[in-house]
C-alpha positions as CSV (number, residue, x, y, z in Angstrom):
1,X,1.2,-18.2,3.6
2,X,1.3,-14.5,2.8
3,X,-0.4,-11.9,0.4
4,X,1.1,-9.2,-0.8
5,X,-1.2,-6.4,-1.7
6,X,-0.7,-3.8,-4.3
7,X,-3.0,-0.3,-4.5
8,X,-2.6,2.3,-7.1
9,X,-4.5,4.9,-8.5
10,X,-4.2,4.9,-12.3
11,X,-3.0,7.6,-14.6
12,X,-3.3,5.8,-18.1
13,X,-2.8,2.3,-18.6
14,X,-1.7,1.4,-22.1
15,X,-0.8,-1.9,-24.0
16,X,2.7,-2.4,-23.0
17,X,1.6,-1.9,-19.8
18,X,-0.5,-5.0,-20.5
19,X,1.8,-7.1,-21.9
20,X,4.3,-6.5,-19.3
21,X,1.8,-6.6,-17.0
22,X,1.4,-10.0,-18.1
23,X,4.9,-11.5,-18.6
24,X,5.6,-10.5,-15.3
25,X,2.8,-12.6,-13.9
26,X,4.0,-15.4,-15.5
27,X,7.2,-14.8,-14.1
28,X,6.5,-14.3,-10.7
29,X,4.7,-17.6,-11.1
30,X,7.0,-19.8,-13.0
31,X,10.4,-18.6,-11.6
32,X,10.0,-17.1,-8.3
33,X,6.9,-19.5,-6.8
34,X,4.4,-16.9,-6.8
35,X,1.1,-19.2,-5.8
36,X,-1.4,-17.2,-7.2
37,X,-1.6,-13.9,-8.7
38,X,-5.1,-11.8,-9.0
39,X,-5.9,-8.1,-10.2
40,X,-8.8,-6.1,-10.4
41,X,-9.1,-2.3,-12.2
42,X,-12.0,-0.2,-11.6
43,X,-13.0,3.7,-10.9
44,X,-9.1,4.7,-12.1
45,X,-7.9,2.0,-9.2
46,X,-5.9,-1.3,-9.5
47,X,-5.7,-3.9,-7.0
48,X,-3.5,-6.9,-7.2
49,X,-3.1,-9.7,-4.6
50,X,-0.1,-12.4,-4.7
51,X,0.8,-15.4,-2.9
52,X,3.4,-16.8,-1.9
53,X,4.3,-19.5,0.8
54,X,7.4,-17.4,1.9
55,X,9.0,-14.3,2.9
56,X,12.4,-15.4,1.0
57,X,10.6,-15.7,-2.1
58,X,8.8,-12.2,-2.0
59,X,12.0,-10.6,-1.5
60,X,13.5,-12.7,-4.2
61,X,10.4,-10.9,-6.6
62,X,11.5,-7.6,-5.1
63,X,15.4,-7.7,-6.4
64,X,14.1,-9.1,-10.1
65,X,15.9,-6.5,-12.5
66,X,12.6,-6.5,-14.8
67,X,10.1,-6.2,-12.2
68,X,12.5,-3.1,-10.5
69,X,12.4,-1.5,-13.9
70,X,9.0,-2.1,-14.7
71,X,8.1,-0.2,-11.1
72,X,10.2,2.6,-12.3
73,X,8.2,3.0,-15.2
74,X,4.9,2.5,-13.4
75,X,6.0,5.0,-11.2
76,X,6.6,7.6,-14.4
77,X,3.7,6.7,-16.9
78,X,1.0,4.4,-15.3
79,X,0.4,5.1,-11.6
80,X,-0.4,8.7,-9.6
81,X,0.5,6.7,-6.3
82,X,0.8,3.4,-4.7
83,X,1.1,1.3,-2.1
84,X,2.4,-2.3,-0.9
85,X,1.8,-4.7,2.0
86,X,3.0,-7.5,2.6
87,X,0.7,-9.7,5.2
88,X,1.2,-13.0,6.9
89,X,-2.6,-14.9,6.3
90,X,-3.4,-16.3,10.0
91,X,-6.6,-18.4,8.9
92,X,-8.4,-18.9,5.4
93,X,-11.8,-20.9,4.4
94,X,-14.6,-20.8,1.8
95,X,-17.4,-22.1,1.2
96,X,-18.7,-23.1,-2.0
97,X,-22.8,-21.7,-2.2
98,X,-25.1,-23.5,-4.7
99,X,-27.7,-21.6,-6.6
């Protein structure tokens, strides 16, 4: 399995940026076997995690005409920076705690 991990620093996010945000999820999910998709925005910084069971499949992602357009206009209006990595997950567990 592998993550791919997504950092930015936030100049103004506004609502198309949600609903694109959004469809794009779905997207990457439905179409293009995304496994799970999770993002978290604090302090002017966004972090999103995806995962995906293959390298073909991120790439795939990666040539999507909406998703290439919607990083050029990230790259214009919403984000100061960012950065993407791609990682190979070599072990996972959890544990479930009970309160």
């Amino acid at each position: 399995m592998f993550v791919v991990i997504f950092k930015a620093e936030i100049v103004q996010l506004d609502h198309e940026y949600s609903q694109l945000a959004q469809h794009l999820r779905q997207k990457a999910l439905s179409e293009y076997g995304c496994l799970k998709f999770e993002a978290y925005t604090e302090n002017g910084k966004e972090l999103a995690l995806s995962y995906w069971s293959d390298l073909e499949s991120i790439q795939r992602w990666q040539q999507d005409r909406e998703h290439i357009v919607a990083q050029q206009t990230g790259q214009k209006r919403w984000y100061k920076h960012y950065s993407v990595e791609v990682c190979e997950i070599q072990r996972h567990y959890q544990t479930n705690i009970a309160t």
